[in-house]
C-alpha positions as CSV (number, residue, x, y, z in Angstrom):
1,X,-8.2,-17.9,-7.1
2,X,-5.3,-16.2,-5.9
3,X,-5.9,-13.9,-2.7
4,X,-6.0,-10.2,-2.6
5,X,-3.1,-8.0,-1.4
6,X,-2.9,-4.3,-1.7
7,X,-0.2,-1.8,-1.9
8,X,-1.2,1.8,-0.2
9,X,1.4,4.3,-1.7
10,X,1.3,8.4,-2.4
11,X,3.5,8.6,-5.2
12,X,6.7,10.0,-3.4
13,X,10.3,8.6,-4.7
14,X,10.5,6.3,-1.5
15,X,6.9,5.0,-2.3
16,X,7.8,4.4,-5.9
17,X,10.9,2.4,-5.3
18,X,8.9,0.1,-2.8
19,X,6.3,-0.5,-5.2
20,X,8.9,-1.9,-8.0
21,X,10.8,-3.5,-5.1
22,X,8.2,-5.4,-2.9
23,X,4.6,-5.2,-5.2
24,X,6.5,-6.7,-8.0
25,X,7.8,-9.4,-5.7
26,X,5.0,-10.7,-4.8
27,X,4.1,-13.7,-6.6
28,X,0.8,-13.5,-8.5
29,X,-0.7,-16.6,-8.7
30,X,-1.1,-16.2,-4.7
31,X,-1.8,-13.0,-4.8
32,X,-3.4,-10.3,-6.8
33,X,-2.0,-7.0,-5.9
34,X,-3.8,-3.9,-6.1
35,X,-1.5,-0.7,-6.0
36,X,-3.8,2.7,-4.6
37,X,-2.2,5.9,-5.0
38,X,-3.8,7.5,-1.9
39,X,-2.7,10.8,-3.8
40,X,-4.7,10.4,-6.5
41,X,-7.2,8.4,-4.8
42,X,-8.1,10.6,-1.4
43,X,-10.9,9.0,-0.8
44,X,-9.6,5.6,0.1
45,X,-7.2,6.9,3.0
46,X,-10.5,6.0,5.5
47,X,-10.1,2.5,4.0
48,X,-6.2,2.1,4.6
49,X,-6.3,3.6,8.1
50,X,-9.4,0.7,8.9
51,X,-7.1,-1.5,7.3
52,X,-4.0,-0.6,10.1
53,X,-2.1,1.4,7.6
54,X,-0.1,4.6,10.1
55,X,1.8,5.2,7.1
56,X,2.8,4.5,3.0
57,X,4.3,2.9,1.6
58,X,2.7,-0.2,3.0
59,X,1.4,-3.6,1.9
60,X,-1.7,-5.2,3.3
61,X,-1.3,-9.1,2.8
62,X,-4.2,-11.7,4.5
63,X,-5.5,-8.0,6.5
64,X,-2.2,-7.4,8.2
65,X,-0.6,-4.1,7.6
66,X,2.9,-3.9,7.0
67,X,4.9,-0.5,6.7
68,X,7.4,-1.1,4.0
69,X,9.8,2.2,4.8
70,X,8.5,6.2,5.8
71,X,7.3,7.9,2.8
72,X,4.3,10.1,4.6
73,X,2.5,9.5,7.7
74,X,-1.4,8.9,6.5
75,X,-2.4,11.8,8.2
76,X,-0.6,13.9,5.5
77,X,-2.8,12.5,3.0
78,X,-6.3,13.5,4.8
């Protein structure tokens, strides 16, 4: 069963070019990506900032946080 992985993203153009870049990357029978629009989906942004997310787009892979490039600090999004 392939691991989880999950892509934290609010929809802006820098955000959408890192999900077609790096989510589709990854290779799926490792891991099973899950792509949350923090815009859409307010009430995870408690979740990504447990998770280490500072800001999106970012990828959490095995519960390290990585911060693709600066689309909006996570704060925005409260």
């Amino acid at each position: 069963m392939p691991k989880k992985a999950i892509f934290y993203h609010a929809g802006c153009s820098v955000c959408v070019d890192a999900e077609q870049a790096v989510a589709a990357a990854i290779d799926p029978a490792r891991y099973a990506v899950e792509i949350v629009h923090l815009g859409e989906e307010s009430g995870r942004v408690a979740e990504a900032e447990a998770a280490g997310v500072k800001s999106v787009p970012a990828l959490v892979l095995d519960g390290q946080p990585y911060h693709i490039n600066f689309g909006a600090s996570i704060d925005v999004l409260k």
